[in-house]
N, C-alpha and C positions, 0 to 999 in steps of 0.2 A: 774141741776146745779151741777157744778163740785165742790168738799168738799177741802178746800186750806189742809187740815190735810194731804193727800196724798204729797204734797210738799214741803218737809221741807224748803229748804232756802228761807231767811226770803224776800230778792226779788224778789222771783216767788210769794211768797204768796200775798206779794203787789199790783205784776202783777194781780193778781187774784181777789184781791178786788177791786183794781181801776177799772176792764172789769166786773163790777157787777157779779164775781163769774161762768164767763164765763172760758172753761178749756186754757191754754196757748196757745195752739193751732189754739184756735177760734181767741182768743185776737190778734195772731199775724198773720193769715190773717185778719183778720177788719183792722190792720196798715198797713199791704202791700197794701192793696183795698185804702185806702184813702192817704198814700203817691203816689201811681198810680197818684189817679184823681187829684189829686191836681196838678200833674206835667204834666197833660194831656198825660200820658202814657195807651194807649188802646190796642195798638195789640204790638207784637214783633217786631223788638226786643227792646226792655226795654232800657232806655238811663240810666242809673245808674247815671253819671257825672250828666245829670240834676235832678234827685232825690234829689242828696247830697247838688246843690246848692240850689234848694227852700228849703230846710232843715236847710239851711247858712252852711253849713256843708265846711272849707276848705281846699281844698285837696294837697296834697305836696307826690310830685312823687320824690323819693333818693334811695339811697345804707342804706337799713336795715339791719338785722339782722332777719327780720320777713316777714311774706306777708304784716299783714297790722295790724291798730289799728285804734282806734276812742278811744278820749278825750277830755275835754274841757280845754281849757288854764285857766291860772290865770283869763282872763277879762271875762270870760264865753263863749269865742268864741269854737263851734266844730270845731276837726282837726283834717281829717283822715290821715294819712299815709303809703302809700304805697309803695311795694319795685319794684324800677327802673327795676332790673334783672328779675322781675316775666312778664310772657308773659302778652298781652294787656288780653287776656281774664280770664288769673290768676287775671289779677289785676280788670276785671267788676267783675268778682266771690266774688272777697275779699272785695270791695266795696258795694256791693249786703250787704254779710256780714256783717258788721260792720256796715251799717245803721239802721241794725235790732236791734243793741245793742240800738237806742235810742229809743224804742218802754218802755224801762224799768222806773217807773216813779223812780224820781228824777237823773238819769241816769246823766247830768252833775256836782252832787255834790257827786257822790258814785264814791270811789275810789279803794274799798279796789281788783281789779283787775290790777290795773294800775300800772304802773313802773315809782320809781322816776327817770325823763328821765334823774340828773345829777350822779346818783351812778348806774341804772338798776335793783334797787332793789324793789321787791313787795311791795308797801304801808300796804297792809293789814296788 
């Protein structure tokens, strides 16, 4: 059993007790494994778009400033965003990515990463 002391931020450590002190690593293949199955994803290649939607996760393809994000709106909907200009398989990467952000618990009401979308400024 992995010691949360090694980890300082107070989210990993979270991460850590909520996977019974499993190390972060383990914890976030165990959520790749069961986001998989759940989306009946078995062999390659990998449909990330269906991931996100048994996730509820909704996706909106624009002109960023960024590759990509995930956050929940005011009503608690997820919404990822990804940038129009990045290639199709930039954009499976980035969505890859940022699904992995909701593996963190309380992950819809933590913000302090998130940019208020009408000034662009870090919340934290």
């Amino acid at each position: 059993m992995i010691s949360t002391e090694i980890w300082r931020d107070p989210l990993v450590q979270r991460f850590i007790r909520k996977n019974g002190g499993k190390s972060p690593e383990f914890a976030i293949e165990k959520y790749v494994q069961e986001c998989l199955a759940e989306a009946r994803q078995d062999r390659l290649a990998i449909d990330v778009e269906l991931i996100a939607s048994v996730l509820g996760v909704k996706r909106r393809i624009a002109e960023y400033s960024f590759a990509g994000r995930i956050y929940a709106d005011p009503s608690g909907q997820l919404v990822m965003d990804l940038n129009v200009g990045d290639s199709e398989p930039r954009r499976r990467f980035t969505c890859a990515h940022e699904l992995i952000h909701t593996a963190f618990p309380g992950f819809k009401r933590e913000t302090r990463y998130r940019l208020d979308q009408s000034t662009g400024i870090n919340q934290s």
